[in-house]
Backbone as a ProteinNet text record, in pm:
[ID]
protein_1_A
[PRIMARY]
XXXXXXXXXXXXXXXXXXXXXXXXXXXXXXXXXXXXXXXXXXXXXXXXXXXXXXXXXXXXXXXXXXXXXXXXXXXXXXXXXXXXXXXXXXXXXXXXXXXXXXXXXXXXXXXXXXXXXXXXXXXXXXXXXXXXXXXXXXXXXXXXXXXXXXXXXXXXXXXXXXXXX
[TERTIARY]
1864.1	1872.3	1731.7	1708.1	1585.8	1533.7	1407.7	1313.1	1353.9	1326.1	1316.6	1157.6	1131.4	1007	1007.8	871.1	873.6	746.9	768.3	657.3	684	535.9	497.1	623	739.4	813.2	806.3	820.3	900	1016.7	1077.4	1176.6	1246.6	1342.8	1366.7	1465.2	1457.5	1539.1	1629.5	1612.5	1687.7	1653.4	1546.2	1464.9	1313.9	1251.1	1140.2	1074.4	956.7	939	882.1	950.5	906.2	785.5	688.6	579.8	580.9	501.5	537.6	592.9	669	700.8	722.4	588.9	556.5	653.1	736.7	833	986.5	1003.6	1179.6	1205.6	1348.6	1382.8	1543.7	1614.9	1795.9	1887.9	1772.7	1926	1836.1	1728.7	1735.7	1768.5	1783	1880.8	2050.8	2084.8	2197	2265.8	2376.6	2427.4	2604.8	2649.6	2820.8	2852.2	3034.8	3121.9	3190.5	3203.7	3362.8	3491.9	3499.4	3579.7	3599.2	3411.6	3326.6	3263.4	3285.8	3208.4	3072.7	2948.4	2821.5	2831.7	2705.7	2687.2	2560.5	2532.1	2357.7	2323.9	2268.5	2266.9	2258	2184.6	2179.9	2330.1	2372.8	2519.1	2590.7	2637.9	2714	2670	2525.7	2513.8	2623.3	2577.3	2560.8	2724.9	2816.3	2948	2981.6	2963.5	2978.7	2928	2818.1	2803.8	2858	2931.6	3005	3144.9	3167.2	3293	3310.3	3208.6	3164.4	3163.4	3240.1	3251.5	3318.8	3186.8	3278.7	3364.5	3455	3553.6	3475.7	3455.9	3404.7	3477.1	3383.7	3434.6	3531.6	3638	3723.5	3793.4	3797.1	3802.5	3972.5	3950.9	4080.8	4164.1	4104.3	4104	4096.3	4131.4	4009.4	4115.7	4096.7	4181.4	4139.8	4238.1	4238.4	4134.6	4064.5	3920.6	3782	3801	3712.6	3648.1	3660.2	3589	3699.5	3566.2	3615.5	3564.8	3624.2	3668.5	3668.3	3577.2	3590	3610.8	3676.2	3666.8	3581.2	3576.6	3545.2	3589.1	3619.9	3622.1	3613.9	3585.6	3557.2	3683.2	3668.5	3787.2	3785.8	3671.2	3680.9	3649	3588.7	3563.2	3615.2	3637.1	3594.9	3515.4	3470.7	3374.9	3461.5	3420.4	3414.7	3290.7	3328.2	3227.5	3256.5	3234.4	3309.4	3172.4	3202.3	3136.8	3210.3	3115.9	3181.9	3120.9	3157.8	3113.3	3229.1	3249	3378	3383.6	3549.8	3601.8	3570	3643.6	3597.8	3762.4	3806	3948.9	3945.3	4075.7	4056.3	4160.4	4088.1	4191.8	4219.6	4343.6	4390.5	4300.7	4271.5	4249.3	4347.8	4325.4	4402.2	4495.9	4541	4618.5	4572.3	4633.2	4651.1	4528.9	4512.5	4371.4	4466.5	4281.3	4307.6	4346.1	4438.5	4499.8	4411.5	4390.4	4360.1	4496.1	4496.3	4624.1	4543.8	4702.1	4688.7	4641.1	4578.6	4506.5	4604.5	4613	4664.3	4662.7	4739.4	4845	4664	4699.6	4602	4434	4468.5	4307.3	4270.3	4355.5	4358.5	4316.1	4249.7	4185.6	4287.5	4277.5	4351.4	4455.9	4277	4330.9	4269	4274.5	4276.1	4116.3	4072.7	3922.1	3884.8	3767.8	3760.7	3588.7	3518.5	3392.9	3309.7	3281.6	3174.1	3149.9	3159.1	3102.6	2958	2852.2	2740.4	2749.1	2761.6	2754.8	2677.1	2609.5	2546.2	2589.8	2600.2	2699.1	2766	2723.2	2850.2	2926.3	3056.7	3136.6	3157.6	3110.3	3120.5	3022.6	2928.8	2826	2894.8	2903.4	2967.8	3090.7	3179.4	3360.5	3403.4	3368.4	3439.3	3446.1	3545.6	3545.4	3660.1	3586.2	3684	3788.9	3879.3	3976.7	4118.5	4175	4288.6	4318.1	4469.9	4535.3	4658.1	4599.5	4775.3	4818.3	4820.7	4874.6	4982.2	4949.4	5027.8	5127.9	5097	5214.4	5153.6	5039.4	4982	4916.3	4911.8	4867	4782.3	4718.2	4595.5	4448.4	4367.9	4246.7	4243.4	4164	4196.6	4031.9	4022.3	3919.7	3992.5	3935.9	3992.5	3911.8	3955	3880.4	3948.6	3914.7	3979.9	4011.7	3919.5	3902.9	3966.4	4018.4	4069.3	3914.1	3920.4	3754	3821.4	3735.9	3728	3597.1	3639.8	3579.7	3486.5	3311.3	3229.1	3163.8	3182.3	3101.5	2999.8	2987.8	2844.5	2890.5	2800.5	2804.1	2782	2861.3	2832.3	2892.2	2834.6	2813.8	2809	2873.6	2814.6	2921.1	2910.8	2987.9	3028.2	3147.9	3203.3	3266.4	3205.3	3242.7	3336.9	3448	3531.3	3545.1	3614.8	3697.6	3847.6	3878.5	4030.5	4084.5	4209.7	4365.5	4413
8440.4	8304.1	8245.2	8124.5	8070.1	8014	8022	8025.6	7882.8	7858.6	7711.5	7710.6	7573	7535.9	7510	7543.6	7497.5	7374.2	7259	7121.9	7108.1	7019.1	6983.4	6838.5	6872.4	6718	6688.8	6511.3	6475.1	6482.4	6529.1	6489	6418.3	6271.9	6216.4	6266.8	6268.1	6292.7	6198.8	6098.8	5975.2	5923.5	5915.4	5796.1	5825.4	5915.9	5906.8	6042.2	5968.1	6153.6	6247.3	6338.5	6404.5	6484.6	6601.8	6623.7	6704.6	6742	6841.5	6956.8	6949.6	7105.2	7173.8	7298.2	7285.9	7451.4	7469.5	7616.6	7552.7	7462.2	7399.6	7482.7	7533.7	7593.7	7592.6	7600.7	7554.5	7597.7	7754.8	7763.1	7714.2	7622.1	7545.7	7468.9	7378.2	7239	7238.8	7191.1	7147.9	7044.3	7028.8	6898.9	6903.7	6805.6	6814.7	6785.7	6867.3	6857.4	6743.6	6716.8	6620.7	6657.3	6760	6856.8	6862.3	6805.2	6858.2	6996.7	7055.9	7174	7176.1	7228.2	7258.5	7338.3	7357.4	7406.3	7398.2	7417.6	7456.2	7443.1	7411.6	7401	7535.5	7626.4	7789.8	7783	7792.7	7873.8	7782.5	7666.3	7585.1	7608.7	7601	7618.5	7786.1	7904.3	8018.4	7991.8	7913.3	7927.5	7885.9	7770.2	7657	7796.3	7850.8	7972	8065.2	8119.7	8215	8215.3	8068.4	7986.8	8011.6	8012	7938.8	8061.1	8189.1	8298.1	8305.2	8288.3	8307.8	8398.4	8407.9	8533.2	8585	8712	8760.7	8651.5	8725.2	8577.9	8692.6	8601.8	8644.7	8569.2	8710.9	8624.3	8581.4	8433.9	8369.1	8413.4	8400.4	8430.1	8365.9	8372.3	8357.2	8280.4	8160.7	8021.2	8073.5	7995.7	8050.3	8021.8	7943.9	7879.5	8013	8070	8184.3	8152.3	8104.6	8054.1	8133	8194.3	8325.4	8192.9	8197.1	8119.3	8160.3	8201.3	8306.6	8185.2	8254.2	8149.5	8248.9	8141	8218.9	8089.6	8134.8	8013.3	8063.1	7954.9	7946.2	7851.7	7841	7775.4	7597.5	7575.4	7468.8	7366.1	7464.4	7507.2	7568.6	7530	7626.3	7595.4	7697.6	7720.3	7763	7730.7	7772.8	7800.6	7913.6	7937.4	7954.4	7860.8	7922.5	7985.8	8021	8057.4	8130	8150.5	8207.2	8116.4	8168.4	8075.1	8038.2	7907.4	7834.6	7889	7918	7896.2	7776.6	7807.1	7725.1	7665.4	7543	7511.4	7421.9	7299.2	7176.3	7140.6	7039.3	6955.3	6851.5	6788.3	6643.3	6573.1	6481.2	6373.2	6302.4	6341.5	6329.7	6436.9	6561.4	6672.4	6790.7	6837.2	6941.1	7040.3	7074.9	7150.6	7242.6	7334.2	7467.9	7514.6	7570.2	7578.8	7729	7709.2	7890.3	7893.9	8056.6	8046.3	7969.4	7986.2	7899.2	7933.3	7890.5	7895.7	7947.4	8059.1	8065.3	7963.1	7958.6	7858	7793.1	7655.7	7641.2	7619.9	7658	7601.3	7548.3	7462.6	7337	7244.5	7131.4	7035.6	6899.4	6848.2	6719.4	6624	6581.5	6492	6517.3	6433.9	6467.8	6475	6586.7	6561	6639.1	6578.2	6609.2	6631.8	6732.3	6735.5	6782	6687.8	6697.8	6854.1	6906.9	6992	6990.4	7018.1	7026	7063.4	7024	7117.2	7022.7	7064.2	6995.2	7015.7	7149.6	7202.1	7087.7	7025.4	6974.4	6842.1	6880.6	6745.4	6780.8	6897.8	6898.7	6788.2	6754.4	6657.7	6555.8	6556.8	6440.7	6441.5	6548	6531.9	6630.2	6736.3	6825.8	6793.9	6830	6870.5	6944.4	6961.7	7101.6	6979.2	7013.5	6866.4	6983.2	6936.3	6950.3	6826.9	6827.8	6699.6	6727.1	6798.3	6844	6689.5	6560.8	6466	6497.2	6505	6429.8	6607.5	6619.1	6723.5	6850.7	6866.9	7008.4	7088.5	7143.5	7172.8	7293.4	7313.5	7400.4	7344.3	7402.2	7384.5	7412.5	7302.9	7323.5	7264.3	7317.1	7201.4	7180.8	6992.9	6930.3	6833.2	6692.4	6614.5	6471.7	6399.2	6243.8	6197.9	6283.6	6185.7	6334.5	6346.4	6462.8	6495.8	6668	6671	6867	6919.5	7038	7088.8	7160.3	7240.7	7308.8	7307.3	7354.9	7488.7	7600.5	7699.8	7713.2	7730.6	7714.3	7795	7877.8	7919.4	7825.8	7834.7	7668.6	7805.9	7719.5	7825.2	7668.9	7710	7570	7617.6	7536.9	7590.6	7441.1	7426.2	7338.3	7357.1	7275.1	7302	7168.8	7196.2	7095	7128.6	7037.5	7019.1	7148.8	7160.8	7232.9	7107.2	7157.7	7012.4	7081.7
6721.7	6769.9	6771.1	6750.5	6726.7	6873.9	6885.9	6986.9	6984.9	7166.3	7191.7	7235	7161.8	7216.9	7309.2	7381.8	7511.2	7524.2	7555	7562.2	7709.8	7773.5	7857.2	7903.4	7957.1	7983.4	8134.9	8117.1	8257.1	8252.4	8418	8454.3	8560.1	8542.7	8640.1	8733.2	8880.2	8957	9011.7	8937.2	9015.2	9078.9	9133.5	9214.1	9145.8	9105.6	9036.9	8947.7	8863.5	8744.9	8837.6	8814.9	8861.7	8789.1	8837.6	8767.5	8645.7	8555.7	8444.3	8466.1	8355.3	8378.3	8278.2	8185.2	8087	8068.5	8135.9	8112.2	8101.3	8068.7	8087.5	7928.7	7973.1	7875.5	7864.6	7712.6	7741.5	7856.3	7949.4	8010.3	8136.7	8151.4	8323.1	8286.9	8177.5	8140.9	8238.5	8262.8	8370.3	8349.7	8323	8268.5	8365.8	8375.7	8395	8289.9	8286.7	8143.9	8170.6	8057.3	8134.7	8226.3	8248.7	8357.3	8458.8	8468.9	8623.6	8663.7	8553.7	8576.2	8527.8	8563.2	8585.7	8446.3	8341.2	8275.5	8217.2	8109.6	8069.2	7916.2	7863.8	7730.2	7674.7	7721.1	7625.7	7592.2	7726.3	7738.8	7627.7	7643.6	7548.3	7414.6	7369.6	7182.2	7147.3	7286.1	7232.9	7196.3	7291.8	7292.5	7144.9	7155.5	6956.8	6868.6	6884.4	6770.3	6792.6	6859.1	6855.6	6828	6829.1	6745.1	6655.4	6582.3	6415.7	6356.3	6356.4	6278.3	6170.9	6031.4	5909.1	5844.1	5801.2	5754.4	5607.1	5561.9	5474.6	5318.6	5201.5	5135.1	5053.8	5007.4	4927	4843	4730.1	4554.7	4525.5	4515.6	4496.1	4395.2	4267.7	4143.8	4019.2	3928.4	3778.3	3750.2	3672.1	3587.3	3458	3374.6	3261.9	3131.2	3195.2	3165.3	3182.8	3246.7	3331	3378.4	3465.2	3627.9	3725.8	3838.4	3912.7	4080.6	4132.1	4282.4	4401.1	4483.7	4607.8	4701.3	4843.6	4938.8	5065.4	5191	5315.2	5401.2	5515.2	5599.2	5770.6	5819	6008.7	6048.6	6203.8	6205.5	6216.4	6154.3	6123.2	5945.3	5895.8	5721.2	5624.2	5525.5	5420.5	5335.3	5258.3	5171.8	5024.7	4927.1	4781.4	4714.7	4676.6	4527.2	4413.4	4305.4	4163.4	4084.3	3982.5	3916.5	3773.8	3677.7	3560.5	3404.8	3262.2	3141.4	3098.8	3114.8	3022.1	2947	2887.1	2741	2671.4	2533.6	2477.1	2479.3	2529.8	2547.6	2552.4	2557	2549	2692.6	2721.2	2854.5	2824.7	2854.2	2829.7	2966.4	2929.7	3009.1	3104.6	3285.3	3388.8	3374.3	3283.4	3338.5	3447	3462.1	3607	3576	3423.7	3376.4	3425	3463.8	3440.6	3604	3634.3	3808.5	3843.8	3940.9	4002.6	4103.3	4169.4	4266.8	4384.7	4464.4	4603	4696	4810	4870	5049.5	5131.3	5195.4	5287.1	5361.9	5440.8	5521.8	5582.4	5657.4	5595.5	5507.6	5412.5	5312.5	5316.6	5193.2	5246.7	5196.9	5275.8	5261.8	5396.2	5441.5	5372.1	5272.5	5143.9	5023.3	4951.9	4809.2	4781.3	4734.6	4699.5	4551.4	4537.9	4372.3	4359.9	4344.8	4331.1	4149.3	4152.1	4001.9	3970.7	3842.8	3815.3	3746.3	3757.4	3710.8	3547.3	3454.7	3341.6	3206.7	3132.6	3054.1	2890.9	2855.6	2745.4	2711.7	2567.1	2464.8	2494.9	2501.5	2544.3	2704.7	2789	2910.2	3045.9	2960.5	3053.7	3118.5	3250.6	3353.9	3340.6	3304.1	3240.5	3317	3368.3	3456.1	3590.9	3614.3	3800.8	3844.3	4009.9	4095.1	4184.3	4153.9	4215.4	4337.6	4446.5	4474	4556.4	4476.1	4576.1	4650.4	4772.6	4893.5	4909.2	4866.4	4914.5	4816.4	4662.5	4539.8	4543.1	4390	4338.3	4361.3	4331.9	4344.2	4433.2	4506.7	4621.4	4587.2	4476.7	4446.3	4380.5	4389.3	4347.2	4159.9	4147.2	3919.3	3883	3743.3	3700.7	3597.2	3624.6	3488	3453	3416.8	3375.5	3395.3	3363.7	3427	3227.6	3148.5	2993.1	2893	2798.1	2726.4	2643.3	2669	2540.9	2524.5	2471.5	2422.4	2500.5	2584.2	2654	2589.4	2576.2	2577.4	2592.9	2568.5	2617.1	2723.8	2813.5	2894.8	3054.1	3108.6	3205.6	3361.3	3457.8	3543.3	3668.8	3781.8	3907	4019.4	4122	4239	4349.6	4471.5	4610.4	4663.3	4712.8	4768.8	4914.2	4984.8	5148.5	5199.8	5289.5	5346	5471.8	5495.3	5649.2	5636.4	5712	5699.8	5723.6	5679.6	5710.7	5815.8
[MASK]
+++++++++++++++++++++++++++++++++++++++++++++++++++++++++++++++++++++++++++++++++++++++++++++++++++++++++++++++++++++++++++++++++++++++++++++++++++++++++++++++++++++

């Protein structure tokens, strides 16, 4: 856990500053919850991080493109990583592309999102992306393309983080 600095502050008591006090540190901080209960800043971050436990990552699996897809998630995230070197294949422009499997229950994101793939290779520059839409028909993660081209050769790697639905 990372050191809190400690600086020279005032503090008001409600009628006036009181004098320095160059040792204040998160757990003499003191605050009320909305509850009414008394609490402290150490204690509350340590709680939020001890929330925030990611699940080891695990490999979704490989589209028929060869791009390999791991996930991990907390209980408020997930994470993707693809990685892998395109085939050399062609996608229609606005089809479903290339699908990986589905994503267990609970970790698909909200709405429909679609993130750029980085790739510079050929007819791939600015034409790929990692898309799922749980609104419409498909409820998995694909890359495709919005324009029809012939998939490029080229090795492409990147991580995509969301909200859970």
């Amino acid at each position: 856990m990372a050191n809190i600095i400690k600086r020279a502050i005032r503090i008001f008591n409600g009628k006036e500053w009181d004098k320095y006090h160059p040792e204040t540190s998160a757990d003499q901080v003191v605050y009320t919850k909305p509850d009414g209960t008394a609490s402290n800043v150490q204690k509350e971050l340590t709680e939020q991080n001890s929330a925030i436990k990611w699940s080891d990552w695990k490999l979704l699996g490989t589209n028929k493109l060869g791009i390999e897809l791991r996930y991990r998630y907390n209980a408020y995230e997930v994470e993707l990583h693809y990685k892998g070197t395109l085939k050399a294949l062609g996608i229609s422009g606005g089809s479903e592309g290339y699908i990986f499997p589905s994503l267990p229950e609970g970790l698909n994101p909200a709405m429909n999102i679609e993130y750029p793939i980085y790739a510079v290779a050929g007819n791939n520059s600015g034409k790929l992306a990692l898309m799922c839409y749980p609104m419409g028909t498909s409820n998995n993660f694909r890359i495709s393309s919005h324009s029809t081209l012939n998939v490029s050769e080229e090795y492409i790697c990147g991580t995509v983080r969301y909200t859970r639905g």
